[in-house]
ChimeraX commands (.cxc) that place a marker at each C-alpha (Angstrom):
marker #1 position 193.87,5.60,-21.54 radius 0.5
marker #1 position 195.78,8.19,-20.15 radius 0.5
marker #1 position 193.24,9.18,-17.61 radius 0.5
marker #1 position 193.80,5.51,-15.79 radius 0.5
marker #1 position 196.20,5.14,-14.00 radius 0.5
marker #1 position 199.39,3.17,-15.05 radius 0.5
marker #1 position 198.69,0.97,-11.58 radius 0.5
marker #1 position 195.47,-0.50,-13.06 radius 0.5
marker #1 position 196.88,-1.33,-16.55 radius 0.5
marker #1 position 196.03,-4.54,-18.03 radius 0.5
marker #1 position 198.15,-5.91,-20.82 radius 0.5
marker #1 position 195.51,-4.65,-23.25 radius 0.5
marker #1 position 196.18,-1.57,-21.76 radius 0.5
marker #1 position 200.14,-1.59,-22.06 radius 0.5
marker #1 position 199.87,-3.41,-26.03 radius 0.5
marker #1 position 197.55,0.37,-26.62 radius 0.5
marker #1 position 200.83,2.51,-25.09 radius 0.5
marker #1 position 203.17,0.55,-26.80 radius 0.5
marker #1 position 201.75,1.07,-30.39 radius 0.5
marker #1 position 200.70,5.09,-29.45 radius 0.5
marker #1 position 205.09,5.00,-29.19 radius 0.5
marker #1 position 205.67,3.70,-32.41 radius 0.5
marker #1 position 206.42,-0.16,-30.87 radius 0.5
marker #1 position 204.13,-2.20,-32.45 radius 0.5
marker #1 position 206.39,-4.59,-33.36 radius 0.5
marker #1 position 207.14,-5.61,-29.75 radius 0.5
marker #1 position 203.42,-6.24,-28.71 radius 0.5
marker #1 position 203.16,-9.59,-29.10 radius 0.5
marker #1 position 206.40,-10.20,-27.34 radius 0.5
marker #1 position 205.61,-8.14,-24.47 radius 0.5
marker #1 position 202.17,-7.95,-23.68 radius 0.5
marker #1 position 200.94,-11.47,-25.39 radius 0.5
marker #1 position 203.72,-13.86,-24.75 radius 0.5
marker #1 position 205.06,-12.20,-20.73 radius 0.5
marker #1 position 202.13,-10.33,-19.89 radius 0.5
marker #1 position 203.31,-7.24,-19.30 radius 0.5
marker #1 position 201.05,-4.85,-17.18 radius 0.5
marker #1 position 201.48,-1.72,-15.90 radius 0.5
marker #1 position 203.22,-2.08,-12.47 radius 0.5
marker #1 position 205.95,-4.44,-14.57 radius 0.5
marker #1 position 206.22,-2.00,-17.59 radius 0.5
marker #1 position 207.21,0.70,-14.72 radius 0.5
marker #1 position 209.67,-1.85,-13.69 radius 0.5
marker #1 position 211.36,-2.51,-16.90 radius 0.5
marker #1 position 214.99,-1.85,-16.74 radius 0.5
marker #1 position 217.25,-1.49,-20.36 radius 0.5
marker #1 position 218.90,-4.68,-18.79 radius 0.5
marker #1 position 215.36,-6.63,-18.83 radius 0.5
marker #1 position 215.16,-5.28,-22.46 radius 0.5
marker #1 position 219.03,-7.24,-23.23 radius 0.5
marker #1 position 218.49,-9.91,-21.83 radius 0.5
marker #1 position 216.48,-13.41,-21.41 radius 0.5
marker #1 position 213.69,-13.74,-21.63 radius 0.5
marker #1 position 213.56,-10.74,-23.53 radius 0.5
marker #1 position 216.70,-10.44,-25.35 radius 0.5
marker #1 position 215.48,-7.11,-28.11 radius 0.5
marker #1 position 218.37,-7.18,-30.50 radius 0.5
marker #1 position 217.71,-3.82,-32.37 radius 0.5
marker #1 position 219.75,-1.20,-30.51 radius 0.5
marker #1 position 217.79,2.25,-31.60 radius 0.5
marker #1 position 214.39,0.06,-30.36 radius 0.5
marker #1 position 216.24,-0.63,-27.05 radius 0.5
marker #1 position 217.35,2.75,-26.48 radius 0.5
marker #1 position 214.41,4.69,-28.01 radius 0.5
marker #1 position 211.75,2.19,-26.02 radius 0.5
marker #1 position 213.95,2.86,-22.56 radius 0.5
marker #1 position 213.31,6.37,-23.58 radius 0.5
marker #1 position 209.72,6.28,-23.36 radius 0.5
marker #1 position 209.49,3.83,-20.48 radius 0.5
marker #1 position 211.90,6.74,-18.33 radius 0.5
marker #1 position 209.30,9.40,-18.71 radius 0.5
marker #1 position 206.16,7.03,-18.10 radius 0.5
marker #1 position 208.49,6.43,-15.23 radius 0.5
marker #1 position 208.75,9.94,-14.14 radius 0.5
marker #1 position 205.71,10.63,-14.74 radius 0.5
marker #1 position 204.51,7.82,-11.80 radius 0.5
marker #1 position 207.63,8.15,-9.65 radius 0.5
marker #1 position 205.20,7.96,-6.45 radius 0.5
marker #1 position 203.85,4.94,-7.70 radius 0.5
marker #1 position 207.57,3.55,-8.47 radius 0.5
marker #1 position 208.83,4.35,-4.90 radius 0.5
marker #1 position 205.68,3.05,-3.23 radius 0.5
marker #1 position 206.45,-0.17,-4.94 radius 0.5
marker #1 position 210.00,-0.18,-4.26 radius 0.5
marker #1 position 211.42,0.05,-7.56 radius 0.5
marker #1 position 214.55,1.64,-7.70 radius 0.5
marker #1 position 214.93,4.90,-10.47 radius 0.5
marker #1 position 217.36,6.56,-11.38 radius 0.5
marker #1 position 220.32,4.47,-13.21 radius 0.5
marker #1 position 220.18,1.71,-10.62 radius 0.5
marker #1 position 219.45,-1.70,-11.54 radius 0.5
marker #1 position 219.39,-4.91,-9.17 radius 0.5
marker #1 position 222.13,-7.48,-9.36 radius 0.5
marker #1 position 221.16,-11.07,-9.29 radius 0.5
marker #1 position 222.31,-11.13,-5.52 radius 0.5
marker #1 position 220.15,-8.35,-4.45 radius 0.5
marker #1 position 222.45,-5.63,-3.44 radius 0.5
marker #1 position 222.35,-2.40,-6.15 radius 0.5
marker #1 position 225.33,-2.17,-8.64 radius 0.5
marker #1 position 225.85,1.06,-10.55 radius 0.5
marker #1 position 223.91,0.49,-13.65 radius 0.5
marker #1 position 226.34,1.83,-16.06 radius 0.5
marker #1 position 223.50,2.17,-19.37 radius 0.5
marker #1 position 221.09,3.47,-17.83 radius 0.5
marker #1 position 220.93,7.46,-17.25 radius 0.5
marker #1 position 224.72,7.77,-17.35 radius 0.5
marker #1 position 225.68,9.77,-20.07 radius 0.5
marker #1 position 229.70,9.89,-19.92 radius 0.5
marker #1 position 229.76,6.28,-20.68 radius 0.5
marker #1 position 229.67,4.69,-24.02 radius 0.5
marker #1 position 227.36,1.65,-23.57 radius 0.5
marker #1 position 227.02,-0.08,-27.01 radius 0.5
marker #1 position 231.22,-0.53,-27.49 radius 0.5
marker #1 position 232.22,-4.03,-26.65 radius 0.5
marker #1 position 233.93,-3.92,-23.81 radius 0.5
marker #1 position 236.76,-6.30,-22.29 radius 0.5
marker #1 position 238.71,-6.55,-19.08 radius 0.5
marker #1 position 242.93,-5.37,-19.71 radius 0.5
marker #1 position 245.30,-8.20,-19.31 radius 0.5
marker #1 position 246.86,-8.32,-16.07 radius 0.5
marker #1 position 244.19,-6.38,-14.19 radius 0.5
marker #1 position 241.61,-7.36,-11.89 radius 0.5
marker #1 position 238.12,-5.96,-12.66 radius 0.5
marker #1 position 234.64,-6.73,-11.92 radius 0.5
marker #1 position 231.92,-7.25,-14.15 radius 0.5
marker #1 position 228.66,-5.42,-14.60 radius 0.5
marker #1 position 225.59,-7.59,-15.49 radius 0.5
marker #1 position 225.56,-5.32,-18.75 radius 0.5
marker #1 position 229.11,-6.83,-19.31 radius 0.5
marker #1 position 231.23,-3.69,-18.57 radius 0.5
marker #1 position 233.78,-3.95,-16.19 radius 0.5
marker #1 position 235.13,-1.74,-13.15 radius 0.5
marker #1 position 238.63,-1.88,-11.86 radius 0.5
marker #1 position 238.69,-3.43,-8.62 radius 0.5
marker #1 position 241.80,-2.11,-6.21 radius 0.5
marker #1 position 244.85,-3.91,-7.26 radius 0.5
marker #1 position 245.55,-6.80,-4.47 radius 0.5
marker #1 position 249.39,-7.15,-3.56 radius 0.5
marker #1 position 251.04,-10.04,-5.38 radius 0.5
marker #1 position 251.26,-13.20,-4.21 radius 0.5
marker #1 position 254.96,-13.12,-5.08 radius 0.5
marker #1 position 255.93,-9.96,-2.78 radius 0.5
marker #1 position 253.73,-11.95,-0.12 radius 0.5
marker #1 position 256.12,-14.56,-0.14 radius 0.5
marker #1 position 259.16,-12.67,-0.74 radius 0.5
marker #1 position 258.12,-10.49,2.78 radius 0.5
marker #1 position 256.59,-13.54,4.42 radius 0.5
marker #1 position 260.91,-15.01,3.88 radius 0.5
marker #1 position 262.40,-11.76,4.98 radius 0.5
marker #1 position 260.36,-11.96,8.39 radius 0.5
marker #1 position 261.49,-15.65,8.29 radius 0.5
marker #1 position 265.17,-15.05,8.11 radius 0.5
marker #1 position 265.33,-11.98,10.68 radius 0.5
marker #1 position 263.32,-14.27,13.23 radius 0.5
marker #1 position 265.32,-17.11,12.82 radius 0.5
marker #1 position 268.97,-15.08,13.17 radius 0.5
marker #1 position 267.72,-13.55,16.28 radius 0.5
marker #1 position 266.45,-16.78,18.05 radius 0.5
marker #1 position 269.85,-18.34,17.08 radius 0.5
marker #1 position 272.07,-15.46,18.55 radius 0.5
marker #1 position 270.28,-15.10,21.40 radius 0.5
marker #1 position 270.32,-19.15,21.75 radius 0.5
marker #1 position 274.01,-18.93,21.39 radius 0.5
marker #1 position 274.09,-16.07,24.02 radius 0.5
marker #1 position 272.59,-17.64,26.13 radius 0.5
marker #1 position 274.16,-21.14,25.89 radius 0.5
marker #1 position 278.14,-19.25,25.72 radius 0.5
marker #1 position 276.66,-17.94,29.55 radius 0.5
marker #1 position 276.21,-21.53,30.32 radius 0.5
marker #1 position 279.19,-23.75,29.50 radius 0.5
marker #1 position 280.83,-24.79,32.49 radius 0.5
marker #1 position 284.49,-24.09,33.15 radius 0.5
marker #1 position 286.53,-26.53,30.76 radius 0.5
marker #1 position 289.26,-26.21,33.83 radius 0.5
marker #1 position 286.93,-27.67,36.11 radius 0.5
marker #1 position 284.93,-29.87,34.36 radius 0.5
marker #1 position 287.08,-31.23,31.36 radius 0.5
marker #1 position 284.98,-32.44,28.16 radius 0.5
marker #1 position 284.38,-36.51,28.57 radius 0.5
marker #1 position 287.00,-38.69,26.55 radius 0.5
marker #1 position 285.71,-39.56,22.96 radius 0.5
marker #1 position 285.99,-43.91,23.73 radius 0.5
marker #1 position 285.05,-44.60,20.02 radius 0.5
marker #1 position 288.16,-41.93,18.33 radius 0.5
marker #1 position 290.80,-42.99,20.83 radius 0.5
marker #1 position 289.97,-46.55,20.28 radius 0.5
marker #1 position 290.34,-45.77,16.65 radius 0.5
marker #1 position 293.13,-43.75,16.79 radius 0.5
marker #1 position 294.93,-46.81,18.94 radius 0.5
marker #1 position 294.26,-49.43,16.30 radius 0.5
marker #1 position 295.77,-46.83,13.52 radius 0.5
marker #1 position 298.88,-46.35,15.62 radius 0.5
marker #1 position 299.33,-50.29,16.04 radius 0.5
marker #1 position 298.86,-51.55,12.20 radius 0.5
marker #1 position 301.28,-48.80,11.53 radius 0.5
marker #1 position 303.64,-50.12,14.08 radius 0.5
marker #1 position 303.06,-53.79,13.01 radius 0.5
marker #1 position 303.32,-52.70,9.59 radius 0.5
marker #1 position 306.87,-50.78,10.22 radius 0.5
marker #1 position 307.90,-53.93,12.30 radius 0.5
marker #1 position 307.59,-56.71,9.16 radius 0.5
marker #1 position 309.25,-54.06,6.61 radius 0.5
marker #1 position 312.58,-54.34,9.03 radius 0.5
marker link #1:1,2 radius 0.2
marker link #1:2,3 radius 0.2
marker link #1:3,4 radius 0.2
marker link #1:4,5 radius 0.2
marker link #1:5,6 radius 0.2
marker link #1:6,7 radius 0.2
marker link #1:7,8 radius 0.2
marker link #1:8,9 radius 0.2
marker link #1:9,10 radius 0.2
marker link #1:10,11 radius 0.2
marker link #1:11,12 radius 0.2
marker link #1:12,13 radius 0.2
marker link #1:13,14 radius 0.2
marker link #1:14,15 radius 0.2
marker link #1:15,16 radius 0.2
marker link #1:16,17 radius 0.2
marker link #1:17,18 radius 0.2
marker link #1:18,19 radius 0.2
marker link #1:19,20 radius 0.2
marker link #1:20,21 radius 0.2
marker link #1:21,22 radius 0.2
marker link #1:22,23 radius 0.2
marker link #1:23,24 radius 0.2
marker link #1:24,25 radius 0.2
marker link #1:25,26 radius 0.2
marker link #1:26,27 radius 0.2
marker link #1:27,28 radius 0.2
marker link #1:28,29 radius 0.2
marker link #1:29,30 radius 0.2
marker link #1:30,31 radius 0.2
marker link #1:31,32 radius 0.2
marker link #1:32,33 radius 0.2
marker link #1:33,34 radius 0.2
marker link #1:34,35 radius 0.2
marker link #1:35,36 radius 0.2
marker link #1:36,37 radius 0.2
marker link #1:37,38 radius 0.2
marker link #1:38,39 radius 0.2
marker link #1:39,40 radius 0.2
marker link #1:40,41 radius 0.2
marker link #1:41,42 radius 0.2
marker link #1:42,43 radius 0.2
marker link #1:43,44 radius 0.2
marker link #1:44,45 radius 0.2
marker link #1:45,46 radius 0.2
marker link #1:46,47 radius 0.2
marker link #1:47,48 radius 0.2
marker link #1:48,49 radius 0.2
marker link #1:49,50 radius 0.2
marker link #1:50,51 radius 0.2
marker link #1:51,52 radius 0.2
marker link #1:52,53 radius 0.2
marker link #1:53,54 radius 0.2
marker link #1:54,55 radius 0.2
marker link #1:55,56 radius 0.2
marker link #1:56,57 radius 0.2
marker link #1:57,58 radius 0.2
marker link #1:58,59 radius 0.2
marker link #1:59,60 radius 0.2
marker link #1:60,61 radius 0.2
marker link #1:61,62 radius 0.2
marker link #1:62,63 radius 0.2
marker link #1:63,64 radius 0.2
marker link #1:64,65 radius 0.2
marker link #1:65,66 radius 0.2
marker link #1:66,67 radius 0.2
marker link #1:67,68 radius 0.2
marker link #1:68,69 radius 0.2
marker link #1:69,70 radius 0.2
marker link #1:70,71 radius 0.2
marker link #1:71,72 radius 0.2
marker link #1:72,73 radius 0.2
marker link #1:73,74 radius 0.2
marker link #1:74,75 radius 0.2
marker link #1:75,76 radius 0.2
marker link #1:76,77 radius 0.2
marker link #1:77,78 radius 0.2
marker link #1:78,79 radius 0.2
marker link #1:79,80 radius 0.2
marker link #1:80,81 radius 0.2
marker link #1:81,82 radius 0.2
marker link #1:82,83 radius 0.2
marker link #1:83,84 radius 0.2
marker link #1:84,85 radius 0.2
marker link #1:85,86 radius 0.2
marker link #1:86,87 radius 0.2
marker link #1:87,88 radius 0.2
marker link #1:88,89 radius 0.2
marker link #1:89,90 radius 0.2
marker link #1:90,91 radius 0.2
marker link #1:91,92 radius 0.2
marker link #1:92,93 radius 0.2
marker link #1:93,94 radius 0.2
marker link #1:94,95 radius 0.2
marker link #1:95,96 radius 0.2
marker link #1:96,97 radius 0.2
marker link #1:97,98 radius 0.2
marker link #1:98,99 radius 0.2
marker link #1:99,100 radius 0.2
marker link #1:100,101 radius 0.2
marker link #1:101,102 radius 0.2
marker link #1:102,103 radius 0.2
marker link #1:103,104 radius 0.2
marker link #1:104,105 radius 0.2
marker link #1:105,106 radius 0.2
marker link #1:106,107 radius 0.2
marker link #1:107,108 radius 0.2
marker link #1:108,109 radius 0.2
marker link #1:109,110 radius 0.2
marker link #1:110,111 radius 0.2
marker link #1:111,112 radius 0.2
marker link #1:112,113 radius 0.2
marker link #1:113,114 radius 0.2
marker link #1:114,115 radius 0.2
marker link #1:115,116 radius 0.2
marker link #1:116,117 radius 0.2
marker link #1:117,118 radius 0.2
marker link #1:118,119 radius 0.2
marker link #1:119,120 radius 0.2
marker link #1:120,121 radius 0.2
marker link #1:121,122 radius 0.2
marker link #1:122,123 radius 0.2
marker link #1:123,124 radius 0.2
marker link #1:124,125 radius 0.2
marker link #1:125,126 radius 0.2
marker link #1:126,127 radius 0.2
marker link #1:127,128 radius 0.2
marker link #1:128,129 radius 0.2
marker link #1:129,130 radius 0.2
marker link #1:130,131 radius 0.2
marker link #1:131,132 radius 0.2
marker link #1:132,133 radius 0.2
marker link #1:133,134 radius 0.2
marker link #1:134,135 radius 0.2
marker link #1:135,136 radius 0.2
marker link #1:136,137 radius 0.2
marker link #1:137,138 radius 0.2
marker link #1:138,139 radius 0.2
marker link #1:139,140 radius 0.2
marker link #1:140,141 radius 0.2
marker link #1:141,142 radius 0.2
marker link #1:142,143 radius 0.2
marker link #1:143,144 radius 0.2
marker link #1:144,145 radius 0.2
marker link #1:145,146 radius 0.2
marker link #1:146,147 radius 0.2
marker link #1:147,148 radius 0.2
marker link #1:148,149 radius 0.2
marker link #1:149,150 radius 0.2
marker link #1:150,151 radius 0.2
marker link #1:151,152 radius 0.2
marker link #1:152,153 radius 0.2
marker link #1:153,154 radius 0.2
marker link #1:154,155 radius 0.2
marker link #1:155,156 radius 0.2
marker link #1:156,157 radius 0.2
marker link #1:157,158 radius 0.2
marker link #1:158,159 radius 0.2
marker link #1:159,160 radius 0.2
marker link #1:160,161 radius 0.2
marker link #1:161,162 radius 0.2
marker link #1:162,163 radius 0.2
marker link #1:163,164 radius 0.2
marker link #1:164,165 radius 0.2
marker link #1:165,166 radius 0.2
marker link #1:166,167 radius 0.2
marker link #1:167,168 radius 0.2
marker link #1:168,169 radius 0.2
marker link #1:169,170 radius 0.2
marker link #1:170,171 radius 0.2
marker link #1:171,172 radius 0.2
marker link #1:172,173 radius 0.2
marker link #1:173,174 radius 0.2
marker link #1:174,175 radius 0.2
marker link #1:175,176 radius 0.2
marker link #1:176,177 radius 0.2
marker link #1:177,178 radius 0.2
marker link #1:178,179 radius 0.2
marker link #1:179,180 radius 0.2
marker link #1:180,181 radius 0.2
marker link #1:181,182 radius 0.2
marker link #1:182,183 radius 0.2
marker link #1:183,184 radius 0.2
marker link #1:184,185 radius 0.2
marker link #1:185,186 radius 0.2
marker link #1:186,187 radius 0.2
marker link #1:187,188 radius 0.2
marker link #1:188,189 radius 0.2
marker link #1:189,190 radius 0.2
marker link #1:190,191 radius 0.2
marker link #1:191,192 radius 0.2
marker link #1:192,193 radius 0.2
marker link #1:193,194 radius 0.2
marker link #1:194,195 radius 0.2
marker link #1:195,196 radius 0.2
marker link #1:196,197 radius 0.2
marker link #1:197,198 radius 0.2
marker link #1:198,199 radius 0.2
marker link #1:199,200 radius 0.2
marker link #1:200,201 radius 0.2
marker link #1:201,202 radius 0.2
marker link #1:202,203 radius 0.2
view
């Protein structure tokens, strides 16, 4: 088997690896129920191994079969570049861009703890569930609080310079005296006369 090459493995081909590794038990799920040929066993990523339709649950199988899979890989990295696979502790995110694949090849990182995003920080999650801390955005709060302060300054210098300009303006009061008020000196007439008429009937 070893002297084909891993391009023109069949499933048959890929069940014989898996059991010369010690992974019997995972034949039938990979190479009877999802087919798994060469090209995709090249592919395989420790995040295919997690999760559907896959979904191993033994830990030492995931890591020790990712293990074997990495230096099948390395052994055939012309054949992974020429098909585009990425190696090397990248994975693909569901949107297509590349994510730093925090399980796979990155030794400083712990990736079988249970991990969970701090309260009151903003992070963003891995598709392995580990999370990254984002750049803290400003909050909302101080927004509003220097969003006021512009406010206020604008406001106070529109006004004085309103009631600059408007002081400028105002005509002479010598010249042009202010127009009577008709409606206070008509009330301030009928005051004076019920408290005439009123001073009149008390003599």
């Amino acid at each position: 088997m070893t002297q084909l090459s891993v391009r023109h493995w069949t499933p048959k081909y890929v069940a014989r690896w898996l059991k010369e590794e010690g992974f019997c038990d995972y034949v039938d799920l990979l190479c009877n129920k999802h087919r798994l040929d060469g090209t995709s066993l090249l592919a395989l990523s420790e995040y295919d191994l997690r999760s559907p339709p896959l979904e191993l649950k033994v830990l030492g199988d995931i890591k020790r079969l990712m293990m074997s899979i990495r230096k099948l890989q390395k052994q055939n990295i012309d054949l992974l570049e020429e098909l585009g696979v990425p190696f090397g502790g990248l994975s693909p995110s569901s949107s297509g861009s590349n994510l730093e694949w925090l399980c796979n090849g990155d030794p400083g990182r712990d990736c079988d703890s249970t991990n969970t995003a701090p309260v009151g920080e903003e992070y963003q999650q891995y598709t392995n569930g580990k999370y990254k801390q984002q750049m803290r955005r400003l909050d909302p709060e101080y927004w509003k609080t220097v969003l006021s302060s512009v406010y206020v300054v604008f406001v106070f210098g529109f006004t004085s310079f309103v009631m600059v300009i408007v002081h400028e303006r105002v005509p002479d009061m010598r010249t042009y005296p202010p127009l009577p008020d008709i409606f206070l000196d008509r009330l301030v007439l009928a005051n004076l006369d019920y408290a005439i008429k009123k001073s009149t009937d008390q003599v």
